[in-house]
C-alpha positions as CSV (number, residue, x, y, z in Angstrom):
1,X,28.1,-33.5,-43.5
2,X,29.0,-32.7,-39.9
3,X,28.2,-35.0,-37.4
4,X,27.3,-34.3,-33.7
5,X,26.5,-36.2,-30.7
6,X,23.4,-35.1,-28.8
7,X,23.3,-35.2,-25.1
8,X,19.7,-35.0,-24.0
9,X,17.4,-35.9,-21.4
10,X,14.3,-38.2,-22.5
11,X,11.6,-36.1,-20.3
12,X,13.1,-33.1,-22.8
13,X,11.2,-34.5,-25.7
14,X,8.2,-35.2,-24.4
15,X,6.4,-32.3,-26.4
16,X,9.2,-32.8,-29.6
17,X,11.8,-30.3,-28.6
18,X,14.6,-32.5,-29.1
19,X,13.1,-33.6,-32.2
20,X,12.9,-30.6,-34.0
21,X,16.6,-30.0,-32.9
22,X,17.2,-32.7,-34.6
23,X,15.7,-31.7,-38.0
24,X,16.8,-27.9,-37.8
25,X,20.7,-29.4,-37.7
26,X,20.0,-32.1,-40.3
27,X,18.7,-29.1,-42.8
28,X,22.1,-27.0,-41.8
29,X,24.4,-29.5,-42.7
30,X,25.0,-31.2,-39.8
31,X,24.0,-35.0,-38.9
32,X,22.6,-35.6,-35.7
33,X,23.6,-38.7,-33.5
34,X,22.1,-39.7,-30.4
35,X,20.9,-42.7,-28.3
36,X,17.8,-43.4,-30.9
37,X,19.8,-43.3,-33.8
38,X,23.4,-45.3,-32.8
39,X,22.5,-47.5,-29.8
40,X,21.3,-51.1,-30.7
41,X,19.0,-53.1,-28.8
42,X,20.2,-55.8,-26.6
43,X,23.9,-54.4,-26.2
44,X,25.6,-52.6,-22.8
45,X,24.4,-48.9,-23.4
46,X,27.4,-47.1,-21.9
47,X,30.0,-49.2,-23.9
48,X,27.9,-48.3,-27.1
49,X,27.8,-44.6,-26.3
50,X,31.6,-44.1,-25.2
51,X,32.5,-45.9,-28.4
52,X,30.1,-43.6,-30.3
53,X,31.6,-40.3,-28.6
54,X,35.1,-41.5,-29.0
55,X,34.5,-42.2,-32.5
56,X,36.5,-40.4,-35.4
57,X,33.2,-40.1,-37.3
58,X,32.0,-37.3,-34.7
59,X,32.9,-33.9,-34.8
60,X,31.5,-32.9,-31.7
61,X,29.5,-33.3,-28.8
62,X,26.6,-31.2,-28.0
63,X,24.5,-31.0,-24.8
64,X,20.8,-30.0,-24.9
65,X,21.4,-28.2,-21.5
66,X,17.8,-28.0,-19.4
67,X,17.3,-28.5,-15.7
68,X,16.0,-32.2,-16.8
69,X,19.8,-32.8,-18.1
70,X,21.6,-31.1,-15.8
71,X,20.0,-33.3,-13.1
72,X,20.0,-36.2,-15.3
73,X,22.9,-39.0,-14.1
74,X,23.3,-40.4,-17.4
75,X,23.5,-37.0,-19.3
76,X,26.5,-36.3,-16.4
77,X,28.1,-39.6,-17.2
78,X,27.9,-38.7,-21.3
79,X,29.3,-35.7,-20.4
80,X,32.8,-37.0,-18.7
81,X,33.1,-39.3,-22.1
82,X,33.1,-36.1,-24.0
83,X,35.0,-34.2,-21.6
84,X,37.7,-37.3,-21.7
85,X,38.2,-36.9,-25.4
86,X,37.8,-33.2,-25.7
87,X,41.1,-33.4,-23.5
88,X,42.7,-35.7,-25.4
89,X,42.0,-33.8,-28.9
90,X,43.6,-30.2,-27.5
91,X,40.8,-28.1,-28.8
92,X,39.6,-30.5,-32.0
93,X,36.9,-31.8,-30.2
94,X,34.0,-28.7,-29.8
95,X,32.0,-29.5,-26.5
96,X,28.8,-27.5,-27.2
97,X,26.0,-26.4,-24.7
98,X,22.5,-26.1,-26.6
99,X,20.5,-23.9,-24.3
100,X,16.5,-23.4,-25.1
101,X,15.9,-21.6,-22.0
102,X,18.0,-19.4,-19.9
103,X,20.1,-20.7,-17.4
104,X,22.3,-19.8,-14.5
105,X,25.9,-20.0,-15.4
106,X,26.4,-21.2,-11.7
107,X,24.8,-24.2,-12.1
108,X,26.2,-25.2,-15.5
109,X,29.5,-27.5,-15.5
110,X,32.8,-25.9,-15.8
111,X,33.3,-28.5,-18.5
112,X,30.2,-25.9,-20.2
113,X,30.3,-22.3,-18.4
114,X,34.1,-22.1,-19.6
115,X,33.0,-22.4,-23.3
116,X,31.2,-20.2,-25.6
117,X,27.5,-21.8,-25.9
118,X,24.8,-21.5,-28.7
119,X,21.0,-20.1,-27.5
120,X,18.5,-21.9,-29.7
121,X,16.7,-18.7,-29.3
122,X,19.3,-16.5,-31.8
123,X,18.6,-16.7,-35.4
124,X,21.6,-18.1,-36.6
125,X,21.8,-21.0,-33.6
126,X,22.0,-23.8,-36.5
127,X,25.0,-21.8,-38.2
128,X,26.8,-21.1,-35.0
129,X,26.4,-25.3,-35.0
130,X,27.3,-26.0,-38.0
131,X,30.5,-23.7,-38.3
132,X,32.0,-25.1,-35.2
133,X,32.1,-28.2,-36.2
134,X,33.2,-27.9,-39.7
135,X,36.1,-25.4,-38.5
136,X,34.2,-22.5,-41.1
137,X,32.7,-19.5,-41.1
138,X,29.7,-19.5,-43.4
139,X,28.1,-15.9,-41.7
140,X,28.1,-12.7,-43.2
141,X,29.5,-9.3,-41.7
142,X,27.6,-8.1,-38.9
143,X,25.1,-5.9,-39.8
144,X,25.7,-2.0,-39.1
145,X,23.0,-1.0,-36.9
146,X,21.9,3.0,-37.2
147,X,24.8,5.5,-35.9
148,X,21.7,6.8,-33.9
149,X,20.2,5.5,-31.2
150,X,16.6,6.3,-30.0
151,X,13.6,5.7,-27.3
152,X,9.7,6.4,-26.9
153,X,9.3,7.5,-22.9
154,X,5.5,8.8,-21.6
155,X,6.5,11.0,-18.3
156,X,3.9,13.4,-16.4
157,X,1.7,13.0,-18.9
158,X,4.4,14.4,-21.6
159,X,5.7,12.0,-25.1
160,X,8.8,11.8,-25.2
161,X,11.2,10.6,-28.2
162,X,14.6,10.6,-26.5
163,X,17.7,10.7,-29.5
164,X,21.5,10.1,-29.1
165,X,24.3,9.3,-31.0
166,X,26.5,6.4,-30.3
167,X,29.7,7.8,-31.1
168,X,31.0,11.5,-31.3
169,X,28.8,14.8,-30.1
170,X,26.2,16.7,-31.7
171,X,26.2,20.5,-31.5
172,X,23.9,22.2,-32.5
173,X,20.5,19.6,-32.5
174,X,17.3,20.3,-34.2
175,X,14.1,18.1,-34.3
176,X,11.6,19.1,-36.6
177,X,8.2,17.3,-38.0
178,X,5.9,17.9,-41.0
179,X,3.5,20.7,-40.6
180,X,0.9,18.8,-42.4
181,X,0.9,15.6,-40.2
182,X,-0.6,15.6,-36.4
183,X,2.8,14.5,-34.7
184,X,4.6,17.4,-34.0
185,X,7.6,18.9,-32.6
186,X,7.1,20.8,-29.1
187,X,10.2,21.6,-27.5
188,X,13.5,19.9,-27.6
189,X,15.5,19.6,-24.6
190,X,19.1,17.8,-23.5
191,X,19.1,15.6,-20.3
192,X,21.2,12.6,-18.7
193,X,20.6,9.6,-21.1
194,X,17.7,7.5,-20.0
195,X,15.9,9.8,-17.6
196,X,13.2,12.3,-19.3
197,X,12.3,14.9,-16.6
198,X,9.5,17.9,-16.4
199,X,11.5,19.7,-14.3
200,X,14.1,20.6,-16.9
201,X,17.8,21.8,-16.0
202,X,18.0,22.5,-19.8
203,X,17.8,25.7,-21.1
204,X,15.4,25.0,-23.6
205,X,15.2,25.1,-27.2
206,X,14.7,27.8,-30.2
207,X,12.0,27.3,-32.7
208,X,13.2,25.6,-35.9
209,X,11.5,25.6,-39.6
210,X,12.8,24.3,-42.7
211,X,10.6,24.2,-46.1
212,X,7.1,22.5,-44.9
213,X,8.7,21.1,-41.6
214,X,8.3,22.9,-38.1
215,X,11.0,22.0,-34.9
216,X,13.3,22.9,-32.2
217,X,16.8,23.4,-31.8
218,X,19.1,23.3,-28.8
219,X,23.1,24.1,-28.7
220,X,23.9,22.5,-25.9
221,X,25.9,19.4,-26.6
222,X,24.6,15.9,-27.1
223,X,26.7,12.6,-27.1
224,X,26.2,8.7,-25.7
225,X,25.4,10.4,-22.1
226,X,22.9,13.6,-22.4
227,X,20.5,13.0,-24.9
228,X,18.4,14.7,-27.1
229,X,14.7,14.9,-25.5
230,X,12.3,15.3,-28.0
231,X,8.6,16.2,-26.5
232,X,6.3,15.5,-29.0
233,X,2.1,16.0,-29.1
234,X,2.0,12.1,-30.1
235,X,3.5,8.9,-30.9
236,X,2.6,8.8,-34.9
237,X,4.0,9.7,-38.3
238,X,7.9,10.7,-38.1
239,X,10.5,13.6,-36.8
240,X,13.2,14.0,-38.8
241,X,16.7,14.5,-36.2
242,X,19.5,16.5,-37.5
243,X,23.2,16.6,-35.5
244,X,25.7,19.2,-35.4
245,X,27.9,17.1,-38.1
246,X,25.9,17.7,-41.1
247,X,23.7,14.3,-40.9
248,X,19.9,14.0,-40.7
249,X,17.6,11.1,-39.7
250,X,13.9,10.0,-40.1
251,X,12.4,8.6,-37.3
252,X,9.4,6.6,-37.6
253,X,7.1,6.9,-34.6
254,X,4.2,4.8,-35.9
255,X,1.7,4.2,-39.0
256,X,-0.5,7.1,-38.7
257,X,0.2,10.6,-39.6
């Protein structure tokens, strides 16, 4: 098991946070250390912590980073002992910034703001932990989000359901809807990305059917910068998108049809 060195300032875990830091490592693999745990009673603190820090039994050092801690003169002076040795180990020594909250980078020490930190509010926090300081990578691929991308807007009173694709052009566009369900398909138009108008520079679209599904279609080109603008009657059941390449997509608007 991993271990770490937690930096942290008492007035932090008032309500547990630090706490349930703790446990969430401990069940990824990696063993928490900190004042509570190492320091014994009766002893100089800061000799007992530099010794712990400098030990070969830690991995890393890890700084619960909050406005309490970055004010905190002890959690400063914890954080030149780690600084010290991360020196010494050229790069073996992970210094890592635990943020629960956001915080400006220009109040964060360079020995922090020049490193990669971990947000506690990412799923994988504990893995992003746990695989620095065991040198691995236990994460999968990174999951292939849909080549489309796409956006509800309400403008002048019109539903909009704005449609791009990330990478490459579309030409022709069609957006068609059941005939069967109340959501449907009023006019289809292509405007800058982001900015659904009633005034429309477009010139329109041509009425689309296919089997029991009704739509538009437009010729004018559509990439990652003019979009595909939908209008639609409401914001319910599905439109089904199809690009100039062949490739269709369902959209699902809401739970009612």
């Amino acid at each position: 098991m991993s271990k770490l060195w937690l930096t942290y300032a008492w007035s932090d875990n008032e309500d547990g946070s630090v706490d349930h830091l703790y446990h969430r490592l401990r069940k990824h693999g990696v063993e928490v250390r900190m004042d509570r745990t190492d320091i014994w009673a009766g002893d100089y603190i800061w000799e007992q912590i530099d010794a712990a820090i400098r030990s070969k039994e830690i991995d890393g050092w890890g700084f619960y980073v909050t406005e309490a801690s970055l004010r905190s003169g002890p959690c400063r002076e914890e954080l030149q002992y780690a600084l010290g040795r991360a020196l010494k180990a050229n790069g073996s020594f992970p210094l890592i910034g635990i943020l629960p909250h956001p915080v400006d980078d220009a109040i964060l020490p360079r020995a922090l703001s020049t490193r990669l930190y971990v947000r506690t509010n990412t799923l994988d926090w504990e893995a992003q932990i746990a695989d620095r300081l065991s040198g691995t990578r236990s994460g999968g691929a990174i999951p292939e989000p849909s080549p489309v991308g796409f956006a509800c807007h309400e403008h002048d009173g019109l539903k909009f359901v704005e449609v791009w694709p990330r990478t490459g052009t579309w030409s022709p566009t069609s957006a068609m809807a059941p005939a069967d369900q109340n959501c449907q398909v009023i006019a289809l138009y292509r405007l800058p990305r982001g900015r659904p108008a009633s005034n429309f520079a477009s010139n329109g679209s041509g009425e689309y059917r296919r089997d029991n599904y009704l739509g538009c279609y437009i010729q004018e080109p559509v990439d990652a910068v003019f979009s595909a603008f939908v209008i639609v009657s409401e914001f319910s059941g599905h439109i089904i998108v199809a690009g100039g390449d062949g490739y269709q997509w369902t959209l699902n608007l809401g739970v009612s049809a």
